[in-house]
C-alpha positions in Angstrom: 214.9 67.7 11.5 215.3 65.8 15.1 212.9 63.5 15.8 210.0 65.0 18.1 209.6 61.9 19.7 212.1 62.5 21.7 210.6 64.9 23.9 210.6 64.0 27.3 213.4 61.2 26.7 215.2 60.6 29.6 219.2 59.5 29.6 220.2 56.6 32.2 221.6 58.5 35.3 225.3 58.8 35.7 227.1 58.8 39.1 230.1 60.4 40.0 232.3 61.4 43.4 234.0 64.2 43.6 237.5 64.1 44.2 239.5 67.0 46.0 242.1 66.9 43.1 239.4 67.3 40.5 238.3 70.4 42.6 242.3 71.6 43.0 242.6 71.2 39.1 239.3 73.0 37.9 239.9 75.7 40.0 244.0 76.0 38.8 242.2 75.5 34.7 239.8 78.7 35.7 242.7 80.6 37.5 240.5 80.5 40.8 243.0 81.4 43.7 240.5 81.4 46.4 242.3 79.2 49.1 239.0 76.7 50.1 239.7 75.2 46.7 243.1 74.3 47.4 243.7 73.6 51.5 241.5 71.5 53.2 242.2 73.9 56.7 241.1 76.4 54.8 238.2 75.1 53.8 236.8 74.3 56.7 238.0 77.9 58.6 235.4 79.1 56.2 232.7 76.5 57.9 233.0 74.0 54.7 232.9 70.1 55.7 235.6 69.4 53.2 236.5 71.2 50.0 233.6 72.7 48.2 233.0 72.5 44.4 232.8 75.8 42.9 229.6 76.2 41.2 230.7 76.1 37.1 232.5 72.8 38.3 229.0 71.2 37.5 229.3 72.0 33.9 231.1 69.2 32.6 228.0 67.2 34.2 225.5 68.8 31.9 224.5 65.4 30.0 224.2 61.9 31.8 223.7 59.0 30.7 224.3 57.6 26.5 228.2 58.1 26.4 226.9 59.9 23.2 224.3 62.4 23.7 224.4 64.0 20.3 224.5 60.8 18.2 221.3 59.4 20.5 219.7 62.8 19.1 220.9 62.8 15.7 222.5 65.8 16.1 225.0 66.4 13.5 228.1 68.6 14.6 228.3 70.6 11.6 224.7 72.0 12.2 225.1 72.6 15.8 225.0 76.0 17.7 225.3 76.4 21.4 222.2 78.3 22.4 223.5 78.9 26.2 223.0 77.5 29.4 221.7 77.9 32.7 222.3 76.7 36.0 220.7 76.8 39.2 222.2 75.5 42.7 220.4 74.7 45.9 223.3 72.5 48.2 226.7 73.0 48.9 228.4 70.0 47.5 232.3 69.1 48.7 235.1 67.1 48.0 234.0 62.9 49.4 230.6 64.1 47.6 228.7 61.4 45.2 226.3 63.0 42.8 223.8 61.2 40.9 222.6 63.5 37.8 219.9 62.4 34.9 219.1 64.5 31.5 215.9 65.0 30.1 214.9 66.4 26.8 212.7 68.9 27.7 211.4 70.1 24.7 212.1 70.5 20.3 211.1 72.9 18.7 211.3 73.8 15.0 211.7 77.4 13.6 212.1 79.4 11.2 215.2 82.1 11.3 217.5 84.1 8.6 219.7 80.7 8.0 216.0 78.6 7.1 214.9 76.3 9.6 216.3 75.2 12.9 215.4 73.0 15.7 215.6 74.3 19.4 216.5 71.4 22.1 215.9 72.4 25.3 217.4 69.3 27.8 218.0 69.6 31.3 220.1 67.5 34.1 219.7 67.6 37.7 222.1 66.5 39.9 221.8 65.2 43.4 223.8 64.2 46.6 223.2 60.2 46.2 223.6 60.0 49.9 221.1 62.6 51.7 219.0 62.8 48.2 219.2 66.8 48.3 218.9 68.2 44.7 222.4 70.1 44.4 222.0 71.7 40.5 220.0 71.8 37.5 221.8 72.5 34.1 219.4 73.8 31.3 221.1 73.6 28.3 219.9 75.1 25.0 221.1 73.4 21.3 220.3 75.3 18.2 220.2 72.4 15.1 220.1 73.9 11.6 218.4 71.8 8.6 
């Protein structure tokens, strides 16, 4: 059982700019062949200030902060189940960007299911441009913890 008094617990923001090579290579890894990911002329024929970051980029931003999210929790690996994610995007964000992105642990909550009791951690990051201080995504991610 996690401990509810984490609720609300916020991680230390993380920073991070985006690089046009990280772009280049998550779009080779996900077999994207669109050409703004890849050529900088390109891009910017399709009215892009530099080369954009496709949206599931932002996924390996989901948790910010403790280099360790799961052991802050308690979360033990052999009891964890990925209860799916969601993510919402309001800003274009490029290649030069800097994001600034903070989790939150939105909410615990303990059931009861076929398997006995489980917690349900709901946490959620938002990332934002660090220079204009427009919100750019927001991850919601769902954890399923068995006792």
């Amino acid at each position: 059982m996690l401990d509810r008094n984490f609720i609300g617990y916020e991680f230390e923001p993380s920073e991070v700019t985006i690089q046009s090579y990280q772009i280049t290579q998550f779009a080779n890894a996900i077999r994207d062949t669109n050409p703004i990911y890849y050529d900088l002329n390109e891009a910017k024929a399709q009215g892009f200030e530099d080369i954009p970051v496709p949206p599931t980029f932002f996924a390996r931003m989901s948790y910010s902060g403790e280099k360790n999210f799961y052991a802050t929790l308690g979360i033990d690996f052999k009891k964890l189940l990925d209860g799916g994610k969601e993510y919402n995007y309001y800003s274009q964000c490029v290649a030069g960007d800097t994001l600034v992105y903070q989790t939150k642990v939105e909410n615990i909550v303990e059931k009861e299911g076929k398997r006995g009791k489980m917690d349900i951690i709901s946490v959620v990051t938002q990332g934002k441009n660090k220079d204009t201080n427009v919100k750019v995504f927001d991850a919601t991610i769902t954890l399923i913890v068995f006792h």
